[in-house]
C-alpha positions as CSV (number, residue, x, y, z in Angstrom):
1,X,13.8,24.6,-1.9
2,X,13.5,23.5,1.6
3,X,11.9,26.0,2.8
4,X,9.5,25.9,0.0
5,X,8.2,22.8,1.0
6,X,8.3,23.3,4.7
7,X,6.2,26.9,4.2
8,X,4.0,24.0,1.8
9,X,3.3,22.1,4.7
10,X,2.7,24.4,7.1
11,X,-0.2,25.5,5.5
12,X,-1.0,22.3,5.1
13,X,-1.3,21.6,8.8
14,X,-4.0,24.9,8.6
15,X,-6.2,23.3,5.9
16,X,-6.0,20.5,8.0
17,X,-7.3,22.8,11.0
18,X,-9.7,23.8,9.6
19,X,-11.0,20.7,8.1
20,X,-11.1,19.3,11.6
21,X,-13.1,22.6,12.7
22,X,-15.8,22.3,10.3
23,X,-15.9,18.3,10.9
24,X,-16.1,19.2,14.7
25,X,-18.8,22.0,14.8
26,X,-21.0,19.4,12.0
27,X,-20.5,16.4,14.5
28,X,-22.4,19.0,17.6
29,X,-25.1,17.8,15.6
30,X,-25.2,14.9,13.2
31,X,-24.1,11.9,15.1
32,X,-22.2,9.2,12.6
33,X,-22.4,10.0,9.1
34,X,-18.5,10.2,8.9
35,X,-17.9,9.5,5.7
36,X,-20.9,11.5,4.2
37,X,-19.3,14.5,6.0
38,X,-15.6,13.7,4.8
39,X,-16.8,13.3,1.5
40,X,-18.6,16.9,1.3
41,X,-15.4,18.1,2.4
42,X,-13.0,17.0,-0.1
43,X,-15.4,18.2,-3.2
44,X,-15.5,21.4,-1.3
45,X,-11.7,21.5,-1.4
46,X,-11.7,19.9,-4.6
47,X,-13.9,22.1,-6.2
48,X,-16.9,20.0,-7.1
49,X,-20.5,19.5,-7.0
50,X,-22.2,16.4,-4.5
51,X,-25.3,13.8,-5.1
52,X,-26.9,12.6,-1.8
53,X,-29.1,9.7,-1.8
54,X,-31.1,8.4,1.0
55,X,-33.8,7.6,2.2
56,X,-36.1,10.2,4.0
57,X,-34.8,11.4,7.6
58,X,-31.3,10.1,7.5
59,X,-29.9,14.1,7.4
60,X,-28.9,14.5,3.9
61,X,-30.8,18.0,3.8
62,X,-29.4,19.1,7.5
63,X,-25.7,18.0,7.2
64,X,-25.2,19.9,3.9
65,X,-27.0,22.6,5.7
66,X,-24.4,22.8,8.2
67,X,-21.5,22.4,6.0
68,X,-22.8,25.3,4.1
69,X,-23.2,27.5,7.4
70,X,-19.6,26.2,9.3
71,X,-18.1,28.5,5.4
72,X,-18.8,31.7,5.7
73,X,-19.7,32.4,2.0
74,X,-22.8,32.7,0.8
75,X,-26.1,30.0,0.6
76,X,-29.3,28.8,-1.1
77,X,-31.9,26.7,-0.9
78,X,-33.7,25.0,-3.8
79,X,-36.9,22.5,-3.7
80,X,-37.4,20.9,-7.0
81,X,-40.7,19.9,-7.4
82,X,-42.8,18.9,-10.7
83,X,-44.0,22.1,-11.7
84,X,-40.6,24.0,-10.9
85,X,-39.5,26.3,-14.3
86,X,-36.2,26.9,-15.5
87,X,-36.6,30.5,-14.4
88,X,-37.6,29.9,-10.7
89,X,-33.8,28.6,-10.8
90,X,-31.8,31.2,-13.0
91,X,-34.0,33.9,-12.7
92,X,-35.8,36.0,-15.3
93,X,-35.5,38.9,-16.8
94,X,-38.2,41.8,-15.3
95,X,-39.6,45.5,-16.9
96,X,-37.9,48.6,-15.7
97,X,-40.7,51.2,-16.5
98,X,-38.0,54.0,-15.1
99,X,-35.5,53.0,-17.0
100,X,-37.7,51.5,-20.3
101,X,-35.6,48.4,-20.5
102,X,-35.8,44.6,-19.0
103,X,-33.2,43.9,-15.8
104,X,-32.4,40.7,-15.5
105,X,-33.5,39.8,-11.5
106,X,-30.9,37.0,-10.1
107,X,-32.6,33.5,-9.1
108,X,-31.7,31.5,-6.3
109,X,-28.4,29.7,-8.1
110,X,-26.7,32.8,-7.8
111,X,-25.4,31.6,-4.4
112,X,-21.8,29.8,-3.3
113,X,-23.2,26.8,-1.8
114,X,-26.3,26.0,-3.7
115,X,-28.5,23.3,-1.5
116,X,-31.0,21.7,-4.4
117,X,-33.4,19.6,-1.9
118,X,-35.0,16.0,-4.2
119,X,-33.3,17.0,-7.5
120,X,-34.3,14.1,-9.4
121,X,-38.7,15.6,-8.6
122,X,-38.1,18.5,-11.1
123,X,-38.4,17.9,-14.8
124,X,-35.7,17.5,-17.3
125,X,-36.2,21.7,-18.4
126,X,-35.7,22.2,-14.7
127,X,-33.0,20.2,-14.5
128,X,-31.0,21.2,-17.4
129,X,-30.8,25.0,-16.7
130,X,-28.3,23.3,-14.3
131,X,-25.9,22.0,-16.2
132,X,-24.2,24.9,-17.6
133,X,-24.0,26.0,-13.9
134,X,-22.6,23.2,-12.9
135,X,-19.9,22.7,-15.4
136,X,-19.2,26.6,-16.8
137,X,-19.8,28.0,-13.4
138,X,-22.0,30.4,-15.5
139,X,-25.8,30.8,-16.7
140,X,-27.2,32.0,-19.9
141,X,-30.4,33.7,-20.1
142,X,-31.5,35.4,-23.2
143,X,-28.4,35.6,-24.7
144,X,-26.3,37.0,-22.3
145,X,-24.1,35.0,-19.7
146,X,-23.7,35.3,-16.1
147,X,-20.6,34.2,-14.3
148,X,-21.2,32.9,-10.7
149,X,-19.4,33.9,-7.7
150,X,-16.4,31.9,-6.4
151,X,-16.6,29.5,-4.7
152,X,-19.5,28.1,-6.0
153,X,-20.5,24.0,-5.2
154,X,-24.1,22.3,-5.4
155,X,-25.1,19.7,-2.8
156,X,-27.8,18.1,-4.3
157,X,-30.6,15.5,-2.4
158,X,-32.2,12.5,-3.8
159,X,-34.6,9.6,-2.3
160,X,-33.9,6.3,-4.2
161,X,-37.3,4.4,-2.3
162,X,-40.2,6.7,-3.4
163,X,-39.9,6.8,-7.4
164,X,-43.8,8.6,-7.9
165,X,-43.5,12.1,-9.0
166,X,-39.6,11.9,-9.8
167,X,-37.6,12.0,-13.2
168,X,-34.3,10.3,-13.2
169,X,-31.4,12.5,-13.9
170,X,-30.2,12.3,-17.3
171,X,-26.0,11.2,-17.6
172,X,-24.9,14.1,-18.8
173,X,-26.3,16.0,-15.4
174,X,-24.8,12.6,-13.4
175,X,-21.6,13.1,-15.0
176,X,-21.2,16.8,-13.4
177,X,-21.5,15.6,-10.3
178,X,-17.9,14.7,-8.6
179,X,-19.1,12.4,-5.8
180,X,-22.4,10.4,-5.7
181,X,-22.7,9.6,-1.6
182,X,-24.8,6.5,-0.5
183,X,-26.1,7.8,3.3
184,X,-27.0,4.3,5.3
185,X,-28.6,4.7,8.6
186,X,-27.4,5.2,11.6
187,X,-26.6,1.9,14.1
188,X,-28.2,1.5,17.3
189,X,-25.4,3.2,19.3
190,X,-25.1,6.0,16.8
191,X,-29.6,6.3,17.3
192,X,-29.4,6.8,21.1
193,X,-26.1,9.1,21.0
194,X,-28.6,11.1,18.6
195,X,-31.6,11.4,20.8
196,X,-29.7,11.9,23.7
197,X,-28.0,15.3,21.9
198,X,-31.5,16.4,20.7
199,X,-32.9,16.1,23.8
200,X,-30.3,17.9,26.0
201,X,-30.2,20.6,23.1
202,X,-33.8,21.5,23.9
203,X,-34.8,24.9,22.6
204,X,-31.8,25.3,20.5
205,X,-31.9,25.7,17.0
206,X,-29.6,22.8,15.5
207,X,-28.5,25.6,12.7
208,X,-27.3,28.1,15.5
209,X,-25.2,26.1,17.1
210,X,-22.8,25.9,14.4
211,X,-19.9,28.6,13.9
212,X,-18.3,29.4,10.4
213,X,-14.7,27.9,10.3
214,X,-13.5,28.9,6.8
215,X,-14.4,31.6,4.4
216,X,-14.8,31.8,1.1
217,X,-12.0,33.5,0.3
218,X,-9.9,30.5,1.8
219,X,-11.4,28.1,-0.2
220,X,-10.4,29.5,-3.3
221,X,-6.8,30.1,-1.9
222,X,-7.2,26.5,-0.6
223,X,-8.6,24.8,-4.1
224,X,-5.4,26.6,-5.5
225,X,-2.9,24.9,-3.6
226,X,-4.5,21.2,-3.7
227,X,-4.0,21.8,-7.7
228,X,0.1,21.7,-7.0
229,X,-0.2,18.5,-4.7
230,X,2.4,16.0,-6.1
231,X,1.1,12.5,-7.7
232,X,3.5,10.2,-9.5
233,X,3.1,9.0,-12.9
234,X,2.2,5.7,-12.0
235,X,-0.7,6.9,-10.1
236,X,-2.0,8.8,-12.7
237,X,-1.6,5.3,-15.2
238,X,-3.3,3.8,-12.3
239,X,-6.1,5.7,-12.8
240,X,-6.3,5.5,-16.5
241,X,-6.6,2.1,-16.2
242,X,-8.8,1.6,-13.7
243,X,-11.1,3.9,-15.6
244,X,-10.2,2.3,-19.1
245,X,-11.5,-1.0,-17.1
246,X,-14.8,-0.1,-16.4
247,X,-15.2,0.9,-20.5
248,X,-14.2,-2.8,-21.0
249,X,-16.1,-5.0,-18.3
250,X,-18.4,-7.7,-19.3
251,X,-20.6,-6.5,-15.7
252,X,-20.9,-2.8,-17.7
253,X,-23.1,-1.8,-19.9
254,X,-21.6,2.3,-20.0
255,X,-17.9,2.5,-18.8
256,X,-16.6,5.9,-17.0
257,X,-15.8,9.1,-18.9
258,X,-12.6,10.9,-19.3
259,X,-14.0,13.7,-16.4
260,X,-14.6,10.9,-14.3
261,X,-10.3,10.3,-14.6
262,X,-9.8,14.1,-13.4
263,X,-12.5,13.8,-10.9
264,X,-10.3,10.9,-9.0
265,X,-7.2,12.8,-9.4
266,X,-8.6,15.9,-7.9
267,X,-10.7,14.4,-5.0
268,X,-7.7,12.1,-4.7
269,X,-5.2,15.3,-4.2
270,X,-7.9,17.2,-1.6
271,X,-7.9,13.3,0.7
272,X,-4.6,13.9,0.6
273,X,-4.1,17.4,1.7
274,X,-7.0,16.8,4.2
275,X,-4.6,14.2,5.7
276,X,-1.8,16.9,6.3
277,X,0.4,15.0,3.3
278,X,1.7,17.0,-0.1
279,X,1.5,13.9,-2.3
280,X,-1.4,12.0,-3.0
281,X,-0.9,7.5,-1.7
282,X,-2.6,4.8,-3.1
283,X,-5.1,4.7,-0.5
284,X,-6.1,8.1,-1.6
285,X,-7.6,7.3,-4.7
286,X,-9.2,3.5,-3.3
287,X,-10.7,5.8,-1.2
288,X,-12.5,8.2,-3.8
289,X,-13.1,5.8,-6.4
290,X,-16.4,4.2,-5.4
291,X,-18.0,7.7,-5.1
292,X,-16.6,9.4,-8.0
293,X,-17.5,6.2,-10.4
294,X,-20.8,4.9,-8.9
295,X,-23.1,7.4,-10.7
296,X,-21.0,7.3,-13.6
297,X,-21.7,3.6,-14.8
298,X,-24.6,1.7,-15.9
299,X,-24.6,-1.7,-15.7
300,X,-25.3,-4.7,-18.2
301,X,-29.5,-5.3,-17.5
302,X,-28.9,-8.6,-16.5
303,X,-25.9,-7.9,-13.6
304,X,-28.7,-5.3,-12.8
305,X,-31.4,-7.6,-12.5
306,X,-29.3,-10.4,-10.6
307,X,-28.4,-7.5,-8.3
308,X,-25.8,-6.4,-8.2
309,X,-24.8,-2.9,-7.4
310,X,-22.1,-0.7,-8.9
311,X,-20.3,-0.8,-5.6
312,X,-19.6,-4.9,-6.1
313,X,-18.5,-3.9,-9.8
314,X,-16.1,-1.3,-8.4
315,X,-14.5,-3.9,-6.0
316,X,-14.4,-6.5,-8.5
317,X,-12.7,-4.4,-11.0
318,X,-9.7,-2.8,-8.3
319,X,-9.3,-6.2,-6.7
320,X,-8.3,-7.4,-10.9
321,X,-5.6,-4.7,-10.7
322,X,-1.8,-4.7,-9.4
323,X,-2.0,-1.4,-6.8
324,X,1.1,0.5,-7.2
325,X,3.1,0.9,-4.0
């Protein structure tokens, strides 16, 4: 027994290696931004998909660039614009004269880390070939379903200022996504610190800078292993009432869904495994809550139109609860 749990921990102490590798070759670049960073992370260890909003120029498209190119697995890059089809996405099937017979030519989602740059500028049709991707980890075309590789995780960009030309994401599509991260900008300290970098970088590329500290086969070996992390019952009851809460708040118009439960448990378990611990704390899941639930509530109109933001709802709703210690 002990040395199950010491050979646990070792490996451990590696995941939380490498976590520090990836955070270090991202921070040669982006300067600040912790939190964005920390947060793309743990859905990468924990399996799920990410929604960046900010406005333009703050690095959303850059640092999930780099996080895609410190894993050595494979990447692609989507713009969604208006007229962007369904089968610029998934691909479509294409004439074989040799062979008399259609093939069906792989589009762009077919990818481990799938960058989709201003999601919420492609219509709904667009935007709903990616649901089944996002949730089944597979995509149907004609009738016939294709799996996609492992691991597999969509960073997706949105800008919440420029509203001409966009569509808003539907729920369901909201609901897929594990964390929803708000990216401020930079202080002044943080600003210089960044031109100083750029400038001394000169003729560099920003991209080729960056070395591959995990590969993909890790990550699923990885994802594996956060599953077993240990969280007490009361925790988990924790969570089911924090969740229940939001489906009962006079500030809420839409409470939180069942998957957003799961979603804090298993971002909750990857914090805690990127911290070098086998159990997941308390602090743990304060930490992951704002991001998992903010995109998953709507708020009363009026709350919306005095406003105030889901963030303030979030707060109000965990400081109403007893913690468990």
């Amino acid at each position: 027994m002990e040395e199950q749990i010491f050979q646990q921990r070792t490996d451990l102490s590696a995941l939380n290696e490498a976590v520090m590798s990836i955070r270090n070759e991202i921070k040669k670049i982006i300067v600040g931004q912790d939190e964005m960073v920390k947060l793309i992370i743990t859905a990468l260890l924990a399996d799920g998909h990410v929604l960046i909003e900010g406005v333009p120029g703050v690095a959303k498209t850059l640092t999930a660039k780099l996080v895609a190119k410190s894993v050595n697995a494979g990447f692609s890059r989507i713009q969604f614009t208006p007229d962007l089809m369904p089968s610029d996405v998934l691909g479509t099937p294409v004439f074989n004269p040799k062979e008399a017979s259609f093939e069906f030519k792989r589009g762009p989602v077919f990818s481990n880390i799938i960058l989709v740059d201003e999601i919420n500028r492609a219509p709904a049709k667009t935007q709903s070939a990616l649901l089944e991707i996002m949730e089944e980890r597979q995509a149907t075309v004609d009738g016939k379903t294709y799996p996609m590789a492992s691991p597999f995780m969509v960073l997706a960009t949105q800008n919440p200022v420029e509203q001409e030309g966009t569509y808003r994401l539907p729920e369901a599509q909201l609901d897929r996504f594990l964390f929803k991260v708000v990216v401020p900008y930079p202080n002044e300290a943080e600003e210089t610190t960044m031109l100083t970098q750029f400038h001394q970088m000169g003729n560099t590329a920003a991209l080729d800078m960056i070395k591959p500290a995990l590969k993909g086969e890790q990550i699923i070996a990885l994802r594996q292993q956060i599953k077993t992390q240990v969280i007490e019952e009361k925790l988990l009851q924790f969570i089911a009432k924090l969740i229940h809460n939001t489906r009962n708040h006079k500030s809420i118009y839409l409470g939180a869904s069942p998957r957003a439960s799961l979603a804090i448990m298993n971002a909750s378990k990857a914090m805690a495994a990127m911290q070098g611990r086998d159990f997941v704390t308390p602090e743990d899941i304060l930490t992951v809550v704002p991001p998992v639930l903010r995109h998953r509530i709507i708020l009363a109109p009026d709350k919306e139109m005095e406003g105030i933001t889901e963030d303030d709802v979030i707060k109000q709703i965990i400081q109403g609860m007893d913690v468990p210690r």
